[in-house]
PyMOL Python script that loads the backbone (N, CA, C, O; Angstrom):
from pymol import cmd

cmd.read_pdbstr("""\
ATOM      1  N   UNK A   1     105.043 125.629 102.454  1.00  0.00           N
ATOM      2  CA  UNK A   1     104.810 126.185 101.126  1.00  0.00           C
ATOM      3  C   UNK A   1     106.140 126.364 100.389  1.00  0.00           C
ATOM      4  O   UNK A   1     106.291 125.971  99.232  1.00  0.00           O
ATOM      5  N   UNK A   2     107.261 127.072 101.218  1.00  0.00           N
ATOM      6  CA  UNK A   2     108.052 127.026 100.591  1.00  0.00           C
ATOM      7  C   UNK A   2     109.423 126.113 100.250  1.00  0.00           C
ATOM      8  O   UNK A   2     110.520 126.463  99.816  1.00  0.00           O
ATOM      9  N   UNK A   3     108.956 124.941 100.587  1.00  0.00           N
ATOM     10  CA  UNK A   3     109.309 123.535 100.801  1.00  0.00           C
ATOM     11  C   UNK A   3     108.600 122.847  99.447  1.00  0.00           C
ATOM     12  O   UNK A   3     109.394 122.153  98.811  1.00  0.00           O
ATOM     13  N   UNK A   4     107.842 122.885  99.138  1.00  0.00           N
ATOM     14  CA  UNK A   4     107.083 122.865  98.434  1.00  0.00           C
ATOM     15  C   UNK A   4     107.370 123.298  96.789  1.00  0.00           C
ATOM     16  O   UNK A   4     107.674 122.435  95.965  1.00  0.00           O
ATOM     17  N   UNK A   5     107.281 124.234  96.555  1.00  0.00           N
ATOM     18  CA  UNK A   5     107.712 125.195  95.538  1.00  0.00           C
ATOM     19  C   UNK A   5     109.161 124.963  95.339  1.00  0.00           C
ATOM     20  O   UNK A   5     109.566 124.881  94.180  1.00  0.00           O
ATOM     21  N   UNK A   6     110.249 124.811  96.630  1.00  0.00           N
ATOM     22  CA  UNK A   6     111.231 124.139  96.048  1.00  0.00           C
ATOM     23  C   UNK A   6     111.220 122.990  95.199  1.00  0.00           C
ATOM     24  O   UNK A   6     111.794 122.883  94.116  1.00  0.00           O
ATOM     25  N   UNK A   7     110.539 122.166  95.768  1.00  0.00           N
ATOM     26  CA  UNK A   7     111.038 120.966  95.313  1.00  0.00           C
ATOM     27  C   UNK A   7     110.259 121.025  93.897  1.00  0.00           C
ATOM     28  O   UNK A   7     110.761 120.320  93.021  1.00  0.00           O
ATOM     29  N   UNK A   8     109.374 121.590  93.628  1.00  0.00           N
ATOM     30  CA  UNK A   8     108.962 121.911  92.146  1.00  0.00           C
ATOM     31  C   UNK A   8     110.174 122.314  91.430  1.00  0.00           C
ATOM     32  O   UNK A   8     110.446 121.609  90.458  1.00  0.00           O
ATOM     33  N   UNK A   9     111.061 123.409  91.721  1.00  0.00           N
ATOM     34  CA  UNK A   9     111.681 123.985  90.691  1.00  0.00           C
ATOM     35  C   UNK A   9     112.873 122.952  90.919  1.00  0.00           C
ATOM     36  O   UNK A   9     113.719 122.952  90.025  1.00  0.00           O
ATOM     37  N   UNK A  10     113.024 122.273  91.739  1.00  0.00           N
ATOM     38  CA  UNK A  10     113.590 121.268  91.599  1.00  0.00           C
ATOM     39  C   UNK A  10     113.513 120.060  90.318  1.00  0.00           C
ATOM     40  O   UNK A  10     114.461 119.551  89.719  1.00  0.00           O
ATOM     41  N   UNK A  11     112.225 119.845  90.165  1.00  0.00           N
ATOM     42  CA  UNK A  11     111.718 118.339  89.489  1.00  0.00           C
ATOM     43  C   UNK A  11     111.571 119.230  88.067  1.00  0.00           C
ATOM     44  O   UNK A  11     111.183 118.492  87.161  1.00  0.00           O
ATOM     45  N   UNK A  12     111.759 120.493  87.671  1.00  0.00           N
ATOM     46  CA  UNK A  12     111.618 121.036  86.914  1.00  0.00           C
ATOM     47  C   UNK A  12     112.693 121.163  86.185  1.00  0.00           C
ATOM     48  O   UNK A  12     112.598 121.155  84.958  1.00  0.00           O
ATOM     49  N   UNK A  13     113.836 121.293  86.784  1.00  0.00           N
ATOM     50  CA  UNK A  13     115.256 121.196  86.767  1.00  0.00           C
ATOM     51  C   UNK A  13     116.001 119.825  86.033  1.00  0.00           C
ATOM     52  O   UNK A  13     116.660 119.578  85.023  1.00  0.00           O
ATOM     53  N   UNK A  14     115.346 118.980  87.439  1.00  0.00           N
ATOM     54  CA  UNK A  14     115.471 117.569  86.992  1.00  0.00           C
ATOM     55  C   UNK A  14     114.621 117.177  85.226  1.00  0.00           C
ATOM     56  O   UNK A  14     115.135 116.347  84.476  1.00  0.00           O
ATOM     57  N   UNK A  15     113.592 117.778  84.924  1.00  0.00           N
ATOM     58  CA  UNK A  15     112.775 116.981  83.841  1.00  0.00           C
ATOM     59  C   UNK A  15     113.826 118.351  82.591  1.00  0.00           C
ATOM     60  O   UNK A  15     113.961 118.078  81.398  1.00  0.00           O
ATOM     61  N   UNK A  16     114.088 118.946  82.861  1.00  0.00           N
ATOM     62  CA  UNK A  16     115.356 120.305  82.259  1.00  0.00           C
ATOM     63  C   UNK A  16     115.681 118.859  81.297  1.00  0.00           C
ATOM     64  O   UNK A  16     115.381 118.348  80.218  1.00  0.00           O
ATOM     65  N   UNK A  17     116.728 118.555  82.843  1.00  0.00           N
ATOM     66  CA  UNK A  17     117.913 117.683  81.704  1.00  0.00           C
ATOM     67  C   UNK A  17     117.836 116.195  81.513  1.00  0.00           C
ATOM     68  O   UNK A  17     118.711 115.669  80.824  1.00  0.00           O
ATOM     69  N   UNK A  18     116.858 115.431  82.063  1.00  0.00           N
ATOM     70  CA  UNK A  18     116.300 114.709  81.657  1.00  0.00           C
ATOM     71  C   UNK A  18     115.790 114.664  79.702  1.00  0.00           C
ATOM     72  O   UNK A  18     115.783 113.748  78.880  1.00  0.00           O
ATOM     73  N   UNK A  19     115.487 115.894  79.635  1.00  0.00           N
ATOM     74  CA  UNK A  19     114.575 116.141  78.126  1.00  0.00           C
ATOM     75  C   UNK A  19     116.098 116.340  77.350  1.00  0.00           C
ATOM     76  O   UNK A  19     116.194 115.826  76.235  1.00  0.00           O
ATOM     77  N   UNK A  20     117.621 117.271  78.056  1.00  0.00           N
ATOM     78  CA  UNK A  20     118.512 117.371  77.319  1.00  0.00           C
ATOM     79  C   UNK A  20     119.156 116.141  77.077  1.00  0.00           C
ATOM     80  O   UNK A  20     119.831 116.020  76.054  1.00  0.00           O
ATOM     81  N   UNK A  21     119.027 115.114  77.959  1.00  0.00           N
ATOM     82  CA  UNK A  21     119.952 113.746  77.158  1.00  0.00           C
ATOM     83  C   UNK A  21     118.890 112.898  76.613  1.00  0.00           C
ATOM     84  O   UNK A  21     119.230 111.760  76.290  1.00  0.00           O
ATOM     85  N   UNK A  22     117.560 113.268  76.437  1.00  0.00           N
ATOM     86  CA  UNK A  22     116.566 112.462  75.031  1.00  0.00           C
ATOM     87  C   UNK A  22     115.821 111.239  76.250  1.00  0.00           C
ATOM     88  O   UNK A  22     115.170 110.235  75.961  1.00  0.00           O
ATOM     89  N   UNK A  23     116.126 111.662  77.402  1.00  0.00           N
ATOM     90  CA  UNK A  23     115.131 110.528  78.114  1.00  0.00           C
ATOM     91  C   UNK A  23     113.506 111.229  78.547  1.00  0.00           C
ATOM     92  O   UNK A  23     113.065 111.558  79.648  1.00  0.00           O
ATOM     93  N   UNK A  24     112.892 111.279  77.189  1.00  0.00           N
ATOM     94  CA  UNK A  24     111.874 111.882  77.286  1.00  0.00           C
ATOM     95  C   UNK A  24     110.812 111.626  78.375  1.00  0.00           C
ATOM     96  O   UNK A  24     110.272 112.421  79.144  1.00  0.00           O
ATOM     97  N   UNK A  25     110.658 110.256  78.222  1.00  0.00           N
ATOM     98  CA  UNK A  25     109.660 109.750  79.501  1.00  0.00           C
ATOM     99  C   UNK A  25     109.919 109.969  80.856  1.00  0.00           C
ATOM    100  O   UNK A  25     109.056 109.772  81.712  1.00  0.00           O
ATOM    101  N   UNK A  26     111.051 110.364  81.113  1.00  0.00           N
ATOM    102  CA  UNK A  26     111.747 110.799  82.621  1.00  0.00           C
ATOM    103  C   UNK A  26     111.563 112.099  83.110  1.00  0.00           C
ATOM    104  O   UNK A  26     111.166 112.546  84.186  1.00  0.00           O
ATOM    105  N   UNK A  27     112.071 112.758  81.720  1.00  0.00           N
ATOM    106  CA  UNK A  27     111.118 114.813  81.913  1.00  0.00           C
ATOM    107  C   UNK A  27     109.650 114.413  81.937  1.00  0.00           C
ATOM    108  O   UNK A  27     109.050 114.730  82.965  1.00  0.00           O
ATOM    109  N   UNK A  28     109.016 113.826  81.069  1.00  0.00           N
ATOM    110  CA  UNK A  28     107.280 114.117  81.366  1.00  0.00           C
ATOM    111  C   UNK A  28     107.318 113.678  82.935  1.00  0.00           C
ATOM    112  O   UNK A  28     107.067 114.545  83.773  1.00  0.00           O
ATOM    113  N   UNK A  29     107.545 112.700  83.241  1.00  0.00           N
ATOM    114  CA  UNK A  29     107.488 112.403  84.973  1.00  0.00           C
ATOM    115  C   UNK A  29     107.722 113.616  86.175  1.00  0.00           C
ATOM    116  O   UNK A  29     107.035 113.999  87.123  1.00  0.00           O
ATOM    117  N   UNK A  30     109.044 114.004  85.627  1.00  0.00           N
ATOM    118  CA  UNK A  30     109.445 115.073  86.206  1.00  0.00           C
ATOM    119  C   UNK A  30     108.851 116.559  86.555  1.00  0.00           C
ATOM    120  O   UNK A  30     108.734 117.153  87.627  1.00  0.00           O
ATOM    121  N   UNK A  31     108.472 116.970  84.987  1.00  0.00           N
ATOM    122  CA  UNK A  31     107.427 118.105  84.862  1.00  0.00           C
ATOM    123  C   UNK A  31     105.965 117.805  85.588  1.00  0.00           C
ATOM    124  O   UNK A  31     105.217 118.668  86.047  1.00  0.00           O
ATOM    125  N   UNK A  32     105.763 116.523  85.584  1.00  0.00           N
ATOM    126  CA  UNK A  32     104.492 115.986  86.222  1.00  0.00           C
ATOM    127  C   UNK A  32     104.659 116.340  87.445  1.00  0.00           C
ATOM    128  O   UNK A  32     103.852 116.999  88.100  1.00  0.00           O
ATOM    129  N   UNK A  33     105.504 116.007  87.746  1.00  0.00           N
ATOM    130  CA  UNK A  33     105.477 115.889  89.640  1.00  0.00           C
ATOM    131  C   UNK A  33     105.410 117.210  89.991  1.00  0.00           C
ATOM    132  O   UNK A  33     104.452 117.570  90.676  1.00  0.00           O
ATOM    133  N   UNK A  34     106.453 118.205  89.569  1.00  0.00           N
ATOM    134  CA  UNK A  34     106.185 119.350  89.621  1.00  0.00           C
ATOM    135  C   UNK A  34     104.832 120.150  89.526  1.00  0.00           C
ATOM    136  O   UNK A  34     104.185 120.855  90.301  1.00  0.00           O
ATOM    137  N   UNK A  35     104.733 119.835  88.568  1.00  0.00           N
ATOM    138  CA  UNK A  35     103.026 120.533  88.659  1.00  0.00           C
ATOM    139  C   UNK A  35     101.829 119.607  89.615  1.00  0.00           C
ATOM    140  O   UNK A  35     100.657 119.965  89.731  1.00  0.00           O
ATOM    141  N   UNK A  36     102.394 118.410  90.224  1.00  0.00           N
ATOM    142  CA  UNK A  36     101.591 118.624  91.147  1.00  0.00           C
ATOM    143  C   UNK A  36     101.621 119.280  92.778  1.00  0.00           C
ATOM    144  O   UNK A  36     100.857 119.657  93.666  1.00  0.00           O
ATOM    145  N   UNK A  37     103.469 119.076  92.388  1.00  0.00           N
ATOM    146  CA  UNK A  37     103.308 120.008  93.922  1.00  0.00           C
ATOM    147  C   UNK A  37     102.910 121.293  93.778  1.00  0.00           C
ATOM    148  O   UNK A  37     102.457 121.781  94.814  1.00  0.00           O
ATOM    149  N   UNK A  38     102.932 122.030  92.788  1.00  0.00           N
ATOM    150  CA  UNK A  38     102.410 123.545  92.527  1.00  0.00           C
ATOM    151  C   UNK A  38     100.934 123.633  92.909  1.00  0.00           C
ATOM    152  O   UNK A  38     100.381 124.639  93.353  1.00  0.00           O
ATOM    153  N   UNK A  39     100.359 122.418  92.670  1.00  0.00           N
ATOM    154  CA  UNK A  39      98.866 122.471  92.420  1.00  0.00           C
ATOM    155  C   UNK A  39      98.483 122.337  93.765  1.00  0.00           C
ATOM    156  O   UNK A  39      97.324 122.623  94.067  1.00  0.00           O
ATOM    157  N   UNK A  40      99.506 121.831  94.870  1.00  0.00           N
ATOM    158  CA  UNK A  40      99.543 121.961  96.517  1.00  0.00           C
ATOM    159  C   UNK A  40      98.858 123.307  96.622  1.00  0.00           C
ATOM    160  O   UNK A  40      97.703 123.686  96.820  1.00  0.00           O
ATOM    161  N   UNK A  41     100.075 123.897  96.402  1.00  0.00           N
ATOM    162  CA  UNK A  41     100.011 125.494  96.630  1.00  0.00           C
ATOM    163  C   UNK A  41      99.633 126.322  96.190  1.00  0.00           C
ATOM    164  O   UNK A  41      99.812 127.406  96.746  1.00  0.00           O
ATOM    165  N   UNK A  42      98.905 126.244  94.953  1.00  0.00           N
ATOM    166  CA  UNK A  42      98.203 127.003  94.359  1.00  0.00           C
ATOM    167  C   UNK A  42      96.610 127.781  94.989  1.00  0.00           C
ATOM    168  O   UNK A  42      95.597 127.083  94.932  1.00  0.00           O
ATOM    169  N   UNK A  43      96.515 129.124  95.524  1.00  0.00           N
ATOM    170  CA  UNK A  43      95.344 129.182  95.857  1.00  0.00           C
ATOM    171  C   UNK A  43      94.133 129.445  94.519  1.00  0.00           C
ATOM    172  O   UNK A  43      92.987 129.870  94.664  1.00  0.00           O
ATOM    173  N   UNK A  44      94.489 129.234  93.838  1.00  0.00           N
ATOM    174  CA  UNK A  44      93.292 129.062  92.660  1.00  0.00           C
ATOM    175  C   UNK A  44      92.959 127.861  92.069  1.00  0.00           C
ATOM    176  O   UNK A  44      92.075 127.776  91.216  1.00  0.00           O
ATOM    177  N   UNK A  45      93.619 126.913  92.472  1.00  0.00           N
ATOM    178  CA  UNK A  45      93.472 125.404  92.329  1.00  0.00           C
ATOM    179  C   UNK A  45      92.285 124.973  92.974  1.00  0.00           C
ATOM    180  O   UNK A  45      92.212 125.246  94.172  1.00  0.00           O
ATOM    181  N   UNK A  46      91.378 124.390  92.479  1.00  0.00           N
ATOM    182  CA  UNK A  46      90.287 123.704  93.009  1.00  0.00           C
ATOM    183  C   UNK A  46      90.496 122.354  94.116  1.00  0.00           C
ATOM    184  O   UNK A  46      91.038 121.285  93.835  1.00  0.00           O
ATOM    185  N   UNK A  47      89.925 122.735  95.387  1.00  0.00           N
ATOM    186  CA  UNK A  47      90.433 121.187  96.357  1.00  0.00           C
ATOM    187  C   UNK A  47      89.776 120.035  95.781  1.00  0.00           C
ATOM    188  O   UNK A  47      88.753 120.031  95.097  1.00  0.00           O
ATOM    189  N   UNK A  48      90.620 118.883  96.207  1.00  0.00           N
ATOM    190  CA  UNK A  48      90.443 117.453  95.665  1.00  0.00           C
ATOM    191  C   UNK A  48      89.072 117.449  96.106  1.00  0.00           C
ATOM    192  O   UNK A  48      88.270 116.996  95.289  1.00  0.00           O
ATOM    193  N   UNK A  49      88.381 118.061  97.787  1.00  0.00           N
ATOM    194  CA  UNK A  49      87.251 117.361  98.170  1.00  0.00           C
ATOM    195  C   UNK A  49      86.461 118.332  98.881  1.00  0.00           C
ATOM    196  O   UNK A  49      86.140 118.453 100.064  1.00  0.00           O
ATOM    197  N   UNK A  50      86.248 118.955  97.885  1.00  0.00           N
ATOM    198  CA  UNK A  50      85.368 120.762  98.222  1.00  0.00           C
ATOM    199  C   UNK A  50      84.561 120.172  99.290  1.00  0.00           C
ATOM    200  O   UNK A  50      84.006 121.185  99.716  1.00  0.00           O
ATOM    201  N   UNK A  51      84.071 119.077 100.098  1.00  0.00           N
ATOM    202  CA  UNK A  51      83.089 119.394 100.586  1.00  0.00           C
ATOM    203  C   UNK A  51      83.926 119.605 102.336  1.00  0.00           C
ATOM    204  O   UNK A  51      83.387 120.192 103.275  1.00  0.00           O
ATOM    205  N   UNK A  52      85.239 118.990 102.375  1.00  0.00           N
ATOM    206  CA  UNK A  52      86.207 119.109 103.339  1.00  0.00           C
ATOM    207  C   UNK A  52      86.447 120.520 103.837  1.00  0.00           C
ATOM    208  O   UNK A  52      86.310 121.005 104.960  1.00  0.00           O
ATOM    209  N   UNK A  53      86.946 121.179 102.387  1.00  0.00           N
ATOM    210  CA  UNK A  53      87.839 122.179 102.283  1.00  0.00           C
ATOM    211  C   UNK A  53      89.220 122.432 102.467  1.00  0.00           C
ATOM    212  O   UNK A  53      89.769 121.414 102.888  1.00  0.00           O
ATOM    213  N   UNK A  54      89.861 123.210 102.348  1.00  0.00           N
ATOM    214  CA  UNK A  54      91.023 123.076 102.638  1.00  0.00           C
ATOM    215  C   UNK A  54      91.553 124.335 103.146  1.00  0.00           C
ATOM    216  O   UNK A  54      90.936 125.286 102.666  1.00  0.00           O
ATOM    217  N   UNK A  55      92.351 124.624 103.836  1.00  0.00           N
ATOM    218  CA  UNK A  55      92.380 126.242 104.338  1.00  0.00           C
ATOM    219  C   UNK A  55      93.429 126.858 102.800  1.00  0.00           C
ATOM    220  O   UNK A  55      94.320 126.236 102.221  1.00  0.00           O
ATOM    221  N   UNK A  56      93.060 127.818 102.593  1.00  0.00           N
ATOM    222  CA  UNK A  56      93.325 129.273 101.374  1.00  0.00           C
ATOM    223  C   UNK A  56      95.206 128.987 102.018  1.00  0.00           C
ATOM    224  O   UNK A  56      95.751 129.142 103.110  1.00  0.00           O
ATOM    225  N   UNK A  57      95.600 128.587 100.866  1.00  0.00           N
ATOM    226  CA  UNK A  57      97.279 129.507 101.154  1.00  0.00           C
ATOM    227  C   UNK A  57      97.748 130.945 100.642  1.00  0.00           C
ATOM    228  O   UNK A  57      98.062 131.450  99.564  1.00  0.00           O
ATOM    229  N   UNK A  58      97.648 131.284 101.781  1.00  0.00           N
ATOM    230  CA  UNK A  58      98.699 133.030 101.261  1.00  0.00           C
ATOM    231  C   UNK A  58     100.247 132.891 100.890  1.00  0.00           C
ATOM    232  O   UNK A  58     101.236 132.558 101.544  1.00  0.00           O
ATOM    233  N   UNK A  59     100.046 133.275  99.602  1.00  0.00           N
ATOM    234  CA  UNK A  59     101.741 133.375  98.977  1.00  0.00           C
ATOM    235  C   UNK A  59     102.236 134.652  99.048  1.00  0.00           C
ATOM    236  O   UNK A  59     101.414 135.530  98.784  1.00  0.00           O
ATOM    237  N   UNK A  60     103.418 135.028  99.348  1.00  0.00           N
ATOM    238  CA  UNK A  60     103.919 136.072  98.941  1.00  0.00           C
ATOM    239  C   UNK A  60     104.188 136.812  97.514  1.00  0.00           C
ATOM    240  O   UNK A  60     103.593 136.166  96.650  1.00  0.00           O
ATOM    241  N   UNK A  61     104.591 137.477  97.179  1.00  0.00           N
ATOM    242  CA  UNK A  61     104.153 138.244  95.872  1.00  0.00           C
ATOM    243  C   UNK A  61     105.490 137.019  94.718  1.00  0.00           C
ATOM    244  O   UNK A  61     105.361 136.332  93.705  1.00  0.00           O
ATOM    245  N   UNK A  62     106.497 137.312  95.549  1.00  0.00           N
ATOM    246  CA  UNK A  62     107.824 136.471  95.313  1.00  0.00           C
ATOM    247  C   UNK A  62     107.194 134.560  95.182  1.00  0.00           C
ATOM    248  O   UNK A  62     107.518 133.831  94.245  1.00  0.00           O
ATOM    249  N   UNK A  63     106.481 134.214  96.096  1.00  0.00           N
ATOM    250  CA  UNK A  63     106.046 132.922  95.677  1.00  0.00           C
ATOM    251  C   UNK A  63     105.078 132.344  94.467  1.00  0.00           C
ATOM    252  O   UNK A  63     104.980 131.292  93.835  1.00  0.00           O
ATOM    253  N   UNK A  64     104.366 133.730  94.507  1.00  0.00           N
ATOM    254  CA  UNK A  64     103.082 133.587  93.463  1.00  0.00           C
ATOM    255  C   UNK A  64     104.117 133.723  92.361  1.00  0.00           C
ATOM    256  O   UNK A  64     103.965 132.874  91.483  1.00  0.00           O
ATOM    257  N   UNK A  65     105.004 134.457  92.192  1.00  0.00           N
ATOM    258  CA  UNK A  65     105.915 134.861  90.657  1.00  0.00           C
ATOM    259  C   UNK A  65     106.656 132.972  90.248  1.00  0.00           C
ATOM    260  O   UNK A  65     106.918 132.407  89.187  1.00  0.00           O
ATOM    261  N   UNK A  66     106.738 132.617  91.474  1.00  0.00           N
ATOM    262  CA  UNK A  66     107.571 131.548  91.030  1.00  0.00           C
ATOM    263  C   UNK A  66     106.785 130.147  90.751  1.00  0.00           C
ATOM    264  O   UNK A  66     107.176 129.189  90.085  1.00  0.00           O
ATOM    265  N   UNK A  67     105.676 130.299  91.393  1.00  0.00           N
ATOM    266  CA  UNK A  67     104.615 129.133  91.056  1.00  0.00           C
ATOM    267  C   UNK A  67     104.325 129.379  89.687  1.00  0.00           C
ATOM    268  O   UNK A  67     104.583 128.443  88.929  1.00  0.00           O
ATOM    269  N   UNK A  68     103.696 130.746  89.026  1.00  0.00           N
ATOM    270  CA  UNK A  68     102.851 130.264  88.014  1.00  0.00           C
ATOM    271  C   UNK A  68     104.055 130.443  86.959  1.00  0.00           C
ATOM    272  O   UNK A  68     103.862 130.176  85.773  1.00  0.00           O
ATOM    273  N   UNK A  69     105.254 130.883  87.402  1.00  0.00           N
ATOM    274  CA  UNK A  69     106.783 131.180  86.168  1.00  0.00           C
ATOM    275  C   UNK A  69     106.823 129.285  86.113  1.00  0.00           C
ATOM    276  O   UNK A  69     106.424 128.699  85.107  1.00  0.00           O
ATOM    277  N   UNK A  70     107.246 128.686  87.080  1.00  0.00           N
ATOM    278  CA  UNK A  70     107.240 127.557  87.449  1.00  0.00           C
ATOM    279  C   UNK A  70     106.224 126.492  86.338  1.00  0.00           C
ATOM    280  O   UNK A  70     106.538 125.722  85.429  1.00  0.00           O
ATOM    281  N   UNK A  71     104.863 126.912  86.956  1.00  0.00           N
ATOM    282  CA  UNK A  71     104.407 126.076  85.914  1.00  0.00           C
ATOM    283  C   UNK A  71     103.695 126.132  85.104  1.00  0.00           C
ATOM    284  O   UNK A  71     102.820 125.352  84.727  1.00  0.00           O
ATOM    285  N   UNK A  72     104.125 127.386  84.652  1.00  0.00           N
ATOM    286  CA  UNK A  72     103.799 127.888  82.884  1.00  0.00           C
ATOM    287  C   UNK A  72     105.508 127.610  81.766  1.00  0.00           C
ATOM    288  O   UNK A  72     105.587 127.821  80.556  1.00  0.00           O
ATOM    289  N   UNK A  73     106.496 127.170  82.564  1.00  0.00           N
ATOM    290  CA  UNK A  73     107.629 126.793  82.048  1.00  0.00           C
ATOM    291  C   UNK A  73     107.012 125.295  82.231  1.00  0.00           C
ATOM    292  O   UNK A  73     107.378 124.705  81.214  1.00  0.00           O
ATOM    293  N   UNK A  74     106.285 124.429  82.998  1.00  0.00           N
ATOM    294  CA  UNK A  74     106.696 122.596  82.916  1.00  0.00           C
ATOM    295  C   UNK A  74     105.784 122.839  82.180  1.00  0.00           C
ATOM    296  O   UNK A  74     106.284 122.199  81.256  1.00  0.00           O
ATOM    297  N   UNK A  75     104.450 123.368  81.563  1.00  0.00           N
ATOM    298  CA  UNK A  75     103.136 123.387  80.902  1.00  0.00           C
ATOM    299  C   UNK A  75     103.936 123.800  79.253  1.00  0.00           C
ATOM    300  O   UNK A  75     103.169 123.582  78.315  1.00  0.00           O
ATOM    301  N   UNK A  76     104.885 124.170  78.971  1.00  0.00           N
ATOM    302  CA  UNK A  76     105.192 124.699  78.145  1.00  0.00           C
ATOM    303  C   UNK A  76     105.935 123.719  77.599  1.00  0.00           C
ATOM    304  O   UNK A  76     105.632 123.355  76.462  1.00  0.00           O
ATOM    305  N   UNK A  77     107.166 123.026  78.351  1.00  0.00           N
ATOM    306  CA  UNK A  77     107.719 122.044  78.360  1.00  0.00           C
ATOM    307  C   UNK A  77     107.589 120.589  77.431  1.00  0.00           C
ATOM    308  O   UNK A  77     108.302 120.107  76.550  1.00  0.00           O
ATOM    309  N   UNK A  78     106.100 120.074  78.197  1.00  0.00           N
ATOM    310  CA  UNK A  78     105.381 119.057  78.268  1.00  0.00           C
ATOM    311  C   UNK A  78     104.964 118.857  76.411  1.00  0.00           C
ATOM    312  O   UNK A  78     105.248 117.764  75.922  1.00  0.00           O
ATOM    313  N   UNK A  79     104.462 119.685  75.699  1.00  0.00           N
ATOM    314  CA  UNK A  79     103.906 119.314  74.369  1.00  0.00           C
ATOM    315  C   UNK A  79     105.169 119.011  73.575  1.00  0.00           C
ATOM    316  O   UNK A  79     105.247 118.211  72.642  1.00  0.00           O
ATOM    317  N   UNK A  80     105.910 119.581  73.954  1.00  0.00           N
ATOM    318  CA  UNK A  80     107.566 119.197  72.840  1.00  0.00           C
ATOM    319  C   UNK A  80     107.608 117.585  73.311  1.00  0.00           C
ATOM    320  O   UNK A  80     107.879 116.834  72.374  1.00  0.00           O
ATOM    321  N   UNK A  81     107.459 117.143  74.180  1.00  0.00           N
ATOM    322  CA  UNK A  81     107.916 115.882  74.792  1.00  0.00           C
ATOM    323  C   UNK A  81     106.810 114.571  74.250  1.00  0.00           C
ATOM    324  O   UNK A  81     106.947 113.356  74.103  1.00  0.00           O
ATOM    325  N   UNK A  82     105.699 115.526  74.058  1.00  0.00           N
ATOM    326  CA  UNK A  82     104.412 114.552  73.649  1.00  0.00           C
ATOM    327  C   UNK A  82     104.322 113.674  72.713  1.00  0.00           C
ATOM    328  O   UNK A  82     103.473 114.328  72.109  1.00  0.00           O
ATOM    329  N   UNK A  83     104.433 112.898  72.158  1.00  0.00           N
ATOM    330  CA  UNK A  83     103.898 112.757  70.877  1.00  0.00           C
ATOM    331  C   UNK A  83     103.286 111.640  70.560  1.00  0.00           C
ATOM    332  O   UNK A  83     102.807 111.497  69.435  1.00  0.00           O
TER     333      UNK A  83
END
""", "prot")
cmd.dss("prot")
cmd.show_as("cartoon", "prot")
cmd.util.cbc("prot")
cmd.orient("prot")
């Protein structure tokens, strides 16, 4: 999990300055990826194949702060980049 969540605020980082030198299509990628590893770890995320399941991840109070800070910053990101 927390392998995970790194490498989000990682690709988050990366799509940062990607968007600061105007290579727009490289941040949307970036912010993308990120939010899908969040969506790993997210226990309110719906599983790809409900009928499988998937076991519930417990985050710590500190992980939950950084997932949804995480990707309510690439969600925020993303519409400036759109167009």
């Amino acid at each position: 999990v927390e392998e995970r969540l790194q490498r989000a605020v990682g690709y988050k980082a990366e799509g940062n300055e990607h968007y600061k030198a105007r290579r727009l299509s490289q941040a949307i990628r970036r912010y993308h990826w990120a939010l899908l590893h969040l969506r790993g770890v997210d226990p309110n995320a719906s599983p790809p194949l409900p009928a499988i399941g998937t076991p519930t991840v417990q985050l710590s109070p500190q992980q939950s702060e950084l997932l949804y800070s995480t990707q309510c910053d690439c969600y925020n990101n993303l519409p400036g980049n759109v167009k």
